[in-house]
N, C-alpha and C positions, 0 to 999 in steps of 0.2 A: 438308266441301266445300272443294276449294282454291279460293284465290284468283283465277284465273282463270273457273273455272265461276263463282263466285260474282258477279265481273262481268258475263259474258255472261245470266247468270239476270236481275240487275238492269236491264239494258239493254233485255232482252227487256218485263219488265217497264213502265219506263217511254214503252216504245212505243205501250201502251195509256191509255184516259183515268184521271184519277187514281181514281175508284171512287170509293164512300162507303163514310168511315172506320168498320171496324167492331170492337165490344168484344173485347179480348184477355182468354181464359179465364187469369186470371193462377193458378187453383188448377194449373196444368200450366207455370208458366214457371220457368225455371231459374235467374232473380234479378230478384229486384223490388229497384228503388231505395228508401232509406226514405221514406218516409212516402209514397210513391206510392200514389193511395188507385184509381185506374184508368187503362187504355194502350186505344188504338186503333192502326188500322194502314190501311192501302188499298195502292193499289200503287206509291204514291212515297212515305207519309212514316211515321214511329213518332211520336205524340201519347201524353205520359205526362202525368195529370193528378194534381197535387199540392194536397187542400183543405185547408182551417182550416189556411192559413200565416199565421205573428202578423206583423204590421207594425208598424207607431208610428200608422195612424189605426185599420182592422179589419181583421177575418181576413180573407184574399183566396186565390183558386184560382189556382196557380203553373203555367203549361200549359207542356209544353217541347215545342219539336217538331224534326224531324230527318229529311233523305232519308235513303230507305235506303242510298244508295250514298256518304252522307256528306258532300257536295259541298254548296257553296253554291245556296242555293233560287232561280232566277231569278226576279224580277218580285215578289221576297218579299211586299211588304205584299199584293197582292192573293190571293196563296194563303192566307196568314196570315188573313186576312179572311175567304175562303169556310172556312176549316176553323172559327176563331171563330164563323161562322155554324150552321155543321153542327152543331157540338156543345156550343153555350150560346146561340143563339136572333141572329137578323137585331139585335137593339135591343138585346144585351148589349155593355156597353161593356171592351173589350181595349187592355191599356196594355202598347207594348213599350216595355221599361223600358232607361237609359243609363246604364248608373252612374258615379259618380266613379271617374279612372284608378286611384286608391287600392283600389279594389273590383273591379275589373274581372277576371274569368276569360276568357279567349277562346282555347281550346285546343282548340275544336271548331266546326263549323259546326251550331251550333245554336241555335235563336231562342226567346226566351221572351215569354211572354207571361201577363198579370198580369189578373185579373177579381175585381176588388171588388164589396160586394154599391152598389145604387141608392143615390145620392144620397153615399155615401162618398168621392166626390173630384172638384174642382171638373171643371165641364166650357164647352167652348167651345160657343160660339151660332154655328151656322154658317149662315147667311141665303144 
């Protein structure tokens, strides 16, 4: 598909509501990232879910997400937030993470997000 269709498919696309993200049959996909252990899709974003990633407290699930059309996500935290909800529960807690500029990759628009299991990382009291 050129680049042009491929815009106007995308556009067409996000003119409808974002959908609910659904499981990508990865035994038919043409590259899986390592250790991607499962991807979702709807009609604005690609969700790759990366689990048992080591840290220095425990193992945490690495979410990465991304419009299809590449661009930056408006109104981020609150999409971020209903897709966190969609697919690890309203009370699971998602940590986007900022690294030191020493670590820092930013070569694409795309946002991560970090879910350790309960009780693994201090949490704020919000009254």
């Amino acid at each position: 598909m050129k680049f042009k269709e491929r815009k106007s498919a995308v556009k067409e696309l996000f003119a409808k509501p974002p959908g609910v993200l659904t499981l990508i049959d990865l035994s038919i996909a043409s590259f899986i990232p390592t250790g991607m252990t499962r991807a979702y899709k709807n009609n604005r974003y690609t969700v790759m879910v990366f689990e048992n990633i080591l840290t220095t407290k425990a193992p945490a699930t690495k979410v990465m997400i991304q419009r299809h059309d590449k661009m930056p996500i408006s109104g981020h935290w609150r999409e971020i937030q209903n897709i966190k909800n969609e697919l690890f529960g309203a009370e699971t807690v998602g940590i986007e993470y900022y690294p030191a500029e020493s670590q820092l990759l930013d070569t694409h628009n795309i946002y991560w997000l970090w879910i350790f299991p309960p009780g693994e990382i201090p949490l704020c009291i919000i009254r």
